[in-house]
OpenMM code with the backbone's topology and positions (N, CA, C; nanometers):
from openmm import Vec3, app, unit

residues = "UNK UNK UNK UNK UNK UNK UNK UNK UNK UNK UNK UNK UNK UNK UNK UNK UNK UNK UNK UNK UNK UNK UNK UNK UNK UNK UNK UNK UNK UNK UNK UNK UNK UNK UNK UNK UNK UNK UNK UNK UNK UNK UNK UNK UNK UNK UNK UNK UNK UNK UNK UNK UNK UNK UNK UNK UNK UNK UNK UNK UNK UNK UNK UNK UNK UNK UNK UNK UNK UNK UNK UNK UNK UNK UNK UNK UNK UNK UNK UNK UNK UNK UNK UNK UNK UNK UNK UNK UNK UNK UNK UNK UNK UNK UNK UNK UNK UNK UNK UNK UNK UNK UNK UNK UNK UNK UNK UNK UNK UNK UNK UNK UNK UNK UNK UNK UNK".split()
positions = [
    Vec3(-5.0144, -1.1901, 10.9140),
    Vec3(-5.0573, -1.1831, 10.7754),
    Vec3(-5.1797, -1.2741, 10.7582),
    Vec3(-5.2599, -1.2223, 10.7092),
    Vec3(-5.3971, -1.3120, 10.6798),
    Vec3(-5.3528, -1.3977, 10.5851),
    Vec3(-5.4658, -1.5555, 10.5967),
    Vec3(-5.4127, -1.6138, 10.5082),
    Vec3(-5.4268, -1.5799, 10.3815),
    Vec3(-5.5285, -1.5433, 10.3181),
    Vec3(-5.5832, -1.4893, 10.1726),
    Vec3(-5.4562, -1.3842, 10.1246),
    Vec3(-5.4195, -1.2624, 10.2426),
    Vec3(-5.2373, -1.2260, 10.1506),
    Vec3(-5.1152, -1.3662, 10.1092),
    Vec3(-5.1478, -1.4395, 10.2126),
    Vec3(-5.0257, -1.5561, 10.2115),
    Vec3(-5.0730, -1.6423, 10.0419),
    Vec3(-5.1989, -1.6757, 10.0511),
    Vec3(-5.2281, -1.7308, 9.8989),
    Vec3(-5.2252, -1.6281, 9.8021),
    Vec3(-5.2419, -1.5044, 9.8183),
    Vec3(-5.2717, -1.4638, 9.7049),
    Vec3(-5.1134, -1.4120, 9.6299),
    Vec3(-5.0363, -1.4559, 9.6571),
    Vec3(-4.9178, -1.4272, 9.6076),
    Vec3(-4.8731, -1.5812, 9.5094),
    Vec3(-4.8675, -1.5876, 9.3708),
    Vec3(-4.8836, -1.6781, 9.3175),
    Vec3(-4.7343, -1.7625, 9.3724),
    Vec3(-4.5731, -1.6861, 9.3554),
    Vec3(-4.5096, -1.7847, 9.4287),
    Vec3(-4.5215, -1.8419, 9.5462),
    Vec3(-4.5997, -1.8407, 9.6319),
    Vec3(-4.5972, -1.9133, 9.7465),
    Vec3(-4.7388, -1.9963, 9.7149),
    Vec3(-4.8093, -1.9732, 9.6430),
    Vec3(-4.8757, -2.0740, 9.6037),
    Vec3(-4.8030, -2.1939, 9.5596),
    Vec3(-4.7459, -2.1782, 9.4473),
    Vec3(-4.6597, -2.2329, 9.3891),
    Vec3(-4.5546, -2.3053, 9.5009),
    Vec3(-4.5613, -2.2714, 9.5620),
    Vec3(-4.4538, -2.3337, 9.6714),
    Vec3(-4.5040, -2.4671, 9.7522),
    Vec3(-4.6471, -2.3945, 9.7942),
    Vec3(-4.7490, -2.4768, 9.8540),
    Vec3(-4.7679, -2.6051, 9.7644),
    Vec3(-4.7581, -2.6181, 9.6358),
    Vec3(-4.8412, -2.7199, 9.5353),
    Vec3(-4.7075, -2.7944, 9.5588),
    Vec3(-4.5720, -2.7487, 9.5300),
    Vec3(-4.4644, -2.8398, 9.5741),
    Vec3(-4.5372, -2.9442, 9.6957),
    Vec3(-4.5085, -2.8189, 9.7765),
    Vec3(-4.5048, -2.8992, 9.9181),
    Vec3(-4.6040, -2.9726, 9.9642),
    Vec3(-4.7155, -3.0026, 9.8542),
    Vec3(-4.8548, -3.1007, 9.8228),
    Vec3(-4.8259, -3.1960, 9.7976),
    Vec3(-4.6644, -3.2068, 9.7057),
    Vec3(-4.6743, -3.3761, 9.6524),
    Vec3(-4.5884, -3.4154, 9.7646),
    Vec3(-4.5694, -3.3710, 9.8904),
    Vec3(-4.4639, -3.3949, 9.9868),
    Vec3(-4.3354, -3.3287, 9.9868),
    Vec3(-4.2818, -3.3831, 10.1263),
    Vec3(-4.1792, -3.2973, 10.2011),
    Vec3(-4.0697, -3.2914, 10.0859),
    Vec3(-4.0159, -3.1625, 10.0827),
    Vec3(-3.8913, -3.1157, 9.9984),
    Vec3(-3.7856, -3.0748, 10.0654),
    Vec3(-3.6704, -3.0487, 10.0079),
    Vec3(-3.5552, -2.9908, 10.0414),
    Vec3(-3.5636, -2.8551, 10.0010),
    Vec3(-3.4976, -2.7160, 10.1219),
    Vec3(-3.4844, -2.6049, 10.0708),
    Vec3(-3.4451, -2.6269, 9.8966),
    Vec3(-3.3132, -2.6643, 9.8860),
    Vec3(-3.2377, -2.6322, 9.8121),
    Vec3(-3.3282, -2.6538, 9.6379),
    Vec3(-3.4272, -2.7840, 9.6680),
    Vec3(-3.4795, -2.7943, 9.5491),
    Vec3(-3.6010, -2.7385, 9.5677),
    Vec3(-3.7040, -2.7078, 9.6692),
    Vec3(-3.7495, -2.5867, 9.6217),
    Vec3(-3.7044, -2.4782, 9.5985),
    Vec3(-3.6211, -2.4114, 9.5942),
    Vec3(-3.5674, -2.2659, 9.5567),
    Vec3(-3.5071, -2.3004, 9.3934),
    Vec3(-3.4120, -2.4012, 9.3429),
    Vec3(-3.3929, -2.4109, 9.2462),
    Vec3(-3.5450, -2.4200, 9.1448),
    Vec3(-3.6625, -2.5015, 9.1817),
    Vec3(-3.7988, -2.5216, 9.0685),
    Vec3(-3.8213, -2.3685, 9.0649),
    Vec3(-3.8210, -2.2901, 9.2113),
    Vec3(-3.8913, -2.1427, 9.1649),
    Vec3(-3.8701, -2.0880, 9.1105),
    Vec3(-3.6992, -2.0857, 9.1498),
    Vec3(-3.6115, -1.9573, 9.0691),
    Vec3(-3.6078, -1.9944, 8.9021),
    Vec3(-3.6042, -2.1617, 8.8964),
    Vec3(-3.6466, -2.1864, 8.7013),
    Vec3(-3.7496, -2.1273, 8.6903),
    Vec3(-3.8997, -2.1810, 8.8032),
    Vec3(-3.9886, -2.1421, 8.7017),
    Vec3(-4.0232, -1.9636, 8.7156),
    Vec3(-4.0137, -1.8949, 8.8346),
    Vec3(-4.0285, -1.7456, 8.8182),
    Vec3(-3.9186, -1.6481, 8.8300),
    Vec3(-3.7903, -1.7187, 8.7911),
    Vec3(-3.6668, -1.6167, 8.7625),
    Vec3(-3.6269, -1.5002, 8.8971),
    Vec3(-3.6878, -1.5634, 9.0008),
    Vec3(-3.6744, -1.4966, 9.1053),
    Vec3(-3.5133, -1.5348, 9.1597),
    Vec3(-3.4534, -1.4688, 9.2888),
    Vec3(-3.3102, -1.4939, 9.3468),
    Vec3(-3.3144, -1.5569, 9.4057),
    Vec3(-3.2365, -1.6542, 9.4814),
    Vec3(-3.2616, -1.6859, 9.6377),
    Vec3(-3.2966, -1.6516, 9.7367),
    Vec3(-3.2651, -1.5520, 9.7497),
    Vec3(-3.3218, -1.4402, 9.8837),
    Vec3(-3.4179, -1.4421, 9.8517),
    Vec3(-3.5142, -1.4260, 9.7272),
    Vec3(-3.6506, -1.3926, 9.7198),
    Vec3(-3.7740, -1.5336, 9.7539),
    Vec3(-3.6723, -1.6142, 9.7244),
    Vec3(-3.7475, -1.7877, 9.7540),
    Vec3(-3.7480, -1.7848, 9.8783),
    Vec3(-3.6020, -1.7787, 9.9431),
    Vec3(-3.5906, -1.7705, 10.1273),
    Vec3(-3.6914, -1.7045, 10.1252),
    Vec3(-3.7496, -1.5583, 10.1024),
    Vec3(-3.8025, -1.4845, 10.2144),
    Vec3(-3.9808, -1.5467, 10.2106),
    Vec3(-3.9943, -1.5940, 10.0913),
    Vec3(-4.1011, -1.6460, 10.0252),
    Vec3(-4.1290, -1.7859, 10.1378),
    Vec3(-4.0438, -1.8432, 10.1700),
    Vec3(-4.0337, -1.9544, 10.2499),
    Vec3(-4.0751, -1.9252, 10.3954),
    Vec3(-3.9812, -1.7945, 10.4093),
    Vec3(-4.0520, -1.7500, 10.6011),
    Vec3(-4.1441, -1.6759, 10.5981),
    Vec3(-4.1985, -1.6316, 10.5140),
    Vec3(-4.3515, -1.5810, 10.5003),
    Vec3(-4.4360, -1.7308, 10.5167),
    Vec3(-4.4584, -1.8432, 10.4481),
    Vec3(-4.5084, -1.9463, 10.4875),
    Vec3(-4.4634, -1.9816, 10.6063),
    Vec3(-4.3684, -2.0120, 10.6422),
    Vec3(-4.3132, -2.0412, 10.7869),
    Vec3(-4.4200, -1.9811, 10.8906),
    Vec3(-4.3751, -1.8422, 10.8951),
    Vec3(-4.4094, -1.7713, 10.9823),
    Vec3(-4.5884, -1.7682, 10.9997),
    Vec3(-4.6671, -1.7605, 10.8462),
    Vec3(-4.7929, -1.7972, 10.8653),
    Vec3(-4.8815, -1.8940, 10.8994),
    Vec3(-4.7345, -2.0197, 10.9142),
    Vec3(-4.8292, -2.1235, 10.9455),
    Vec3(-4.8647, -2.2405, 10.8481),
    Vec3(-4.8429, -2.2068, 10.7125),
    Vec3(-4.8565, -2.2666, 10.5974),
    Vec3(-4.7206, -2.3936, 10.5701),
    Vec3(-4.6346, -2.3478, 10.6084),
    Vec3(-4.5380, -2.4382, 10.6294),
    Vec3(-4.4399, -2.4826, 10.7110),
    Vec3(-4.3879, -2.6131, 10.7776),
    Vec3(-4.2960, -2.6716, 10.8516),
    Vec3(-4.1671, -2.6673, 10.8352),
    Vec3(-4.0642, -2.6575, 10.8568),
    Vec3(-3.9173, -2.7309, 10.8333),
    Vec3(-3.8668, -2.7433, 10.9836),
    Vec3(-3.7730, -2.8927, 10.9162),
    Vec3(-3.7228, -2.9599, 11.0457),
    Vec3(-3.5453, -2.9778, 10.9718),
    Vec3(-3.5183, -2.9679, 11.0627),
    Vec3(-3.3279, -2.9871, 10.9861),
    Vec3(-3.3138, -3.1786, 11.0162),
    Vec3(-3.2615, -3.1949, 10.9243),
    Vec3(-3.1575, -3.3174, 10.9176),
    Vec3(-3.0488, -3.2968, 10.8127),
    Vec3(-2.9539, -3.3174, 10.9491),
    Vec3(-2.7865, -3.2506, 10.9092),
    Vec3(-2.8030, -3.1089, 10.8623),
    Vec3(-2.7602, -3.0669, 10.7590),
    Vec3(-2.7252, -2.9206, 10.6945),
    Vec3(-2.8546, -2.9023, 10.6413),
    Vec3(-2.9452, -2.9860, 10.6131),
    Vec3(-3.0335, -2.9640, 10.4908),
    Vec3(-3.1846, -2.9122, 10.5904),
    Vec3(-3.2640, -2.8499, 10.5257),
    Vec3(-3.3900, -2.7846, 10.5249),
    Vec3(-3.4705, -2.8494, 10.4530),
    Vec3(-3.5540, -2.9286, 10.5257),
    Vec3(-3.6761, -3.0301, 10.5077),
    Vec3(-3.8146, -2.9108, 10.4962),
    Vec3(-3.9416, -2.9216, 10.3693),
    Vec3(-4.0391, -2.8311, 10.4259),
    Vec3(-4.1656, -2.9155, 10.3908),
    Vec3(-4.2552, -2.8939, 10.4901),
    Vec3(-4.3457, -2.9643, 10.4242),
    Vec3(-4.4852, -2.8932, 10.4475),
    Vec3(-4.5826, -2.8540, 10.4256),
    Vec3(-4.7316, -2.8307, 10.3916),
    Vec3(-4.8005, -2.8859, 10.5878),
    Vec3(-4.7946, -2.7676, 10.6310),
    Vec3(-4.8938, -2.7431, 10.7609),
    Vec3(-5.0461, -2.6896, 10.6964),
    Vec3(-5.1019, -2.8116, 10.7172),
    Vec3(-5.2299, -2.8366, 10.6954),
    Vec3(-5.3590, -2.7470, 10.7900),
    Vec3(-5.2569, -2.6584, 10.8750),
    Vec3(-5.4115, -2.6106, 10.9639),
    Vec3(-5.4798, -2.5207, 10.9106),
    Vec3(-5.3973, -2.4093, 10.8326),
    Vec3(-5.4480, -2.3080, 10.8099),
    Vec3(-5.5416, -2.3034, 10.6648),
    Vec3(-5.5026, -2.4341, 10.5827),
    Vec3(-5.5853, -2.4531, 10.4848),
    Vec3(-5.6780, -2.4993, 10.5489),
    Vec3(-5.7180, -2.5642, 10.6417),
    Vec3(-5.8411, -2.6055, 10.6871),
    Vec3(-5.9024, -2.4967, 10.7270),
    Vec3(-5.8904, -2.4008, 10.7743),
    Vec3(-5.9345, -2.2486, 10.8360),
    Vec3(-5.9411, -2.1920, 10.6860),
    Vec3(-5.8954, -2.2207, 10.6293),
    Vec3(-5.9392, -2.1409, 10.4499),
    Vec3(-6.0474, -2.2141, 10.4283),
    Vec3(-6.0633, -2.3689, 10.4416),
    Vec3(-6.1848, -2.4322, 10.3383),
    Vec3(-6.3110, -2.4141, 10.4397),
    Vec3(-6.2682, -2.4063, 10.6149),
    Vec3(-6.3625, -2.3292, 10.6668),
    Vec3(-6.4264, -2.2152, 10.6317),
    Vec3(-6.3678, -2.1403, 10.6292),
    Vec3(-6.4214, -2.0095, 10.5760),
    Vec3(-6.4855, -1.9573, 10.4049),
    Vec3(-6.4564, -2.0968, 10.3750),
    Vec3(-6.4934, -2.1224, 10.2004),
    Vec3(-6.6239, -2.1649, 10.1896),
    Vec3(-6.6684, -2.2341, 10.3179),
    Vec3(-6.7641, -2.3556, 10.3119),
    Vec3(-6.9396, -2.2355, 10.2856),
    Vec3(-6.8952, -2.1420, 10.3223),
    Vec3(-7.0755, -2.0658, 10.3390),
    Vec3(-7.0901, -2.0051, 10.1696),
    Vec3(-6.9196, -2.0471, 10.1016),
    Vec3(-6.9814, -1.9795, 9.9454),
    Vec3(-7.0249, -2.1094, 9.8666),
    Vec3(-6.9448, -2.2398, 9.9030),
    Vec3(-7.0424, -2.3572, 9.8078),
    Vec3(-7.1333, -2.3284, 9.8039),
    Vec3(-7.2191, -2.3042, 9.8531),
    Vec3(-7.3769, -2.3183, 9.8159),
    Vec3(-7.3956, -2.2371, 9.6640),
    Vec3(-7.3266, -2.1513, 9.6390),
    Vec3(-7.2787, -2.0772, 9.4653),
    Vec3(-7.2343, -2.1627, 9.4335),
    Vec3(-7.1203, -2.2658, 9.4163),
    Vec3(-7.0919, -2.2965, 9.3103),
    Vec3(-7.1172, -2.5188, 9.3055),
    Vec3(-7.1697, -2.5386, 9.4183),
    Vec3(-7.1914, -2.6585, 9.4457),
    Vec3(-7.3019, -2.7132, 9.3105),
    Vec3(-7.4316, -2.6378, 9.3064),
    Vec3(-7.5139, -2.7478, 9.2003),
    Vec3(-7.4565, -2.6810, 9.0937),
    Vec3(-7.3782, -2.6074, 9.0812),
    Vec3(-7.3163, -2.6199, 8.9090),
    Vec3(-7.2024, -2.6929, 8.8679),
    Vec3(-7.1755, -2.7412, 8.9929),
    Vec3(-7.0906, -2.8442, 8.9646),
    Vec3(-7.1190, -2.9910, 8.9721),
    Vec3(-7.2466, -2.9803, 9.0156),
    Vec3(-7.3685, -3.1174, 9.0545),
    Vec3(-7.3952, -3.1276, 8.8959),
    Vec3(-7.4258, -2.9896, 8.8250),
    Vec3(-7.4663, -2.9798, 8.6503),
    Vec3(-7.4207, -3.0267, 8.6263),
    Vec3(-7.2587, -2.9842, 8.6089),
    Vec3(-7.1525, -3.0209, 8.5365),
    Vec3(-7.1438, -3.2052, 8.5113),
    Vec3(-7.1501, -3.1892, 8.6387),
    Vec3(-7.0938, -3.3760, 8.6356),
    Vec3(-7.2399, -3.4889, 8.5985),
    Vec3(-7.3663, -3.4047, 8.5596),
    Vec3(-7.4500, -3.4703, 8.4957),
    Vec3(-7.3895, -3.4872, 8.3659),
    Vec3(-7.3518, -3.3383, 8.2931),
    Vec3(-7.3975, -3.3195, 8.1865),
    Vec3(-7.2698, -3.3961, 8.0880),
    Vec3(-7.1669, -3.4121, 8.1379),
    Vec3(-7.0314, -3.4970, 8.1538),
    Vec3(-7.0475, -3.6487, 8.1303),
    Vec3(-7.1277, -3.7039, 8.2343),
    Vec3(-7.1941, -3.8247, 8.2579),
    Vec3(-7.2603, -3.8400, 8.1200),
    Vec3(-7.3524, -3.8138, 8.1053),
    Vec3(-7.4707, -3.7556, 7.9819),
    Vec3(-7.3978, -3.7833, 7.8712),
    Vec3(-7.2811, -3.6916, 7.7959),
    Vec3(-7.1843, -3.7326, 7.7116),
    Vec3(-7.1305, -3.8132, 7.7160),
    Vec3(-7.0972, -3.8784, 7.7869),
    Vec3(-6.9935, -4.0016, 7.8042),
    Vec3(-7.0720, -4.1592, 7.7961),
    Vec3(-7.2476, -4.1212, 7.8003),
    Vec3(-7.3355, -4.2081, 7.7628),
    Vec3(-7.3586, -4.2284, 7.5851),
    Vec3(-7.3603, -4.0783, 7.5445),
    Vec3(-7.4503, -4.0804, 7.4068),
    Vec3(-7.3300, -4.1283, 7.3074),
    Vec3(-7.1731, -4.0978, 7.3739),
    Vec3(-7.0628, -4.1243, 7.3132),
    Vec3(-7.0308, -4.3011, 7.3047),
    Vec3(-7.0591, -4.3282, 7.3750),
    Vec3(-7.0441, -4.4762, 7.4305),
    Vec3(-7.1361, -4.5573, 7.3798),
    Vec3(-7.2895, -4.4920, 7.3498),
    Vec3(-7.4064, -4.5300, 7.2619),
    Vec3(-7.4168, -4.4935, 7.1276),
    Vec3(-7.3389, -4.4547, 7.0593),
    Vec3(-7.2488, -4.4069, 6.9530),
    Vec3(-7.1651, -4.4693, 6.8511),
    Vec3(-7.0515, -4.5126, 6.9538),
    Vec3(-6.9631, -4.5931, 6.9299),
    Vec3(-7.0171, -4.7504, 6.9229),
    Vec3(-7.0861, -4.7838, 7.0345),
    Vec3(-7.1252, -4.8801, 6.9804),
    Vec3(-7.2221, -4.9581, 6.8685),
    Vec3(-7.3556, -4.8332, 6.8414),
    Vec3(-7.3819, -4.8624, 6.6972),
    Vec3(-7.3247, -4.8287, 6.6034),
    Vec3(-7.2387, -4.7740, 6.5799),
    Vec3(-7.1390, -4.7137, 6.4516),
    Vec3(-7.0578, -4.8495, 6.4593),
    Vec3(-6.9979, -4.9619, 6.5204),
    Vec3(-6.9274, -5.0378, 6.5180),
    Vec3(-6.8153, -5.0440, 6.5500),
    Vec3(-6.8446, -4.9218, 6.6911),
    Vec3(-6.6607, -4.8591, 6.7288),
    Vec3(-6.5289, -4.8219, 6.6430),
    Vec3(-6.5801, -4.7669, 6.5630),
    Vec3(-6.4996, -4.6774, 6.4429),
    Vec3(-6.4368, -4.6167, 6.4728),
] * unit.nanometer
topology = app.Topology()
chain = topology.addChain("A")
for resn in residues:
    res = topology.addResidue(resn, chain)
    for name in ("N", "CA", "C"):
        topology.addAtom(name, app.Element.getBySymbol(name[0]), res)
């Protein structure tokens, strides 16, 4: 499975952002999904060995339980393959963070002749 099918399925995205703030337990990722997308268990499991199997994610057992955590290679082979479109969206985001900056001056030069009101 290419990776772009593996992301483009929003629960396993969603799975991935878990497994961003660190290693989880099956059991409580399948309970956040199934709250947040009303999906079954079986549908989280299979959601789980689709990452497994692509590469996107690890598990290691200790005792009964299912540890998973975020295999970092294949996002690197995504931001590889991302890197030849920055050049689109890089100086508008170079803009952005002028024009951000910029406000956060005239606001600040503002406040302080108004008497921080």
């Amino acid at each position: 499975m290419h990776a772009f099918d593996v992301l483009g399925d929003p629960v396993r995205r969603r799975i991935l952002e878990l497994l961003a703030e660190g290693e989880r337990p099956s059991g409580e990722v399948t309970e956040r999904i199934q709250a947040e997308f009303g999906i079954s268990q079986p549908a989280v499991s299979q959601h789980l060995k689709v990452l497994r199997d692509s590469g996107f994610a690890e598990v290691r057992a200790e005792g009964t339980r299912r540890l998973y955590r975020v295999d970092t290679a294949p996002l690197q082979q995504v931001d590889a393959w991302l890197e030849r479109f920055r050049v689109f969206w890089a100086p508008r985001l170079d803009a952005l963070a002028t024009e951000v900056a910029r406000g956060k001056r005239a606001r600040a030069k503002a406040d302080k002749e108004g008497g921080g009101a």
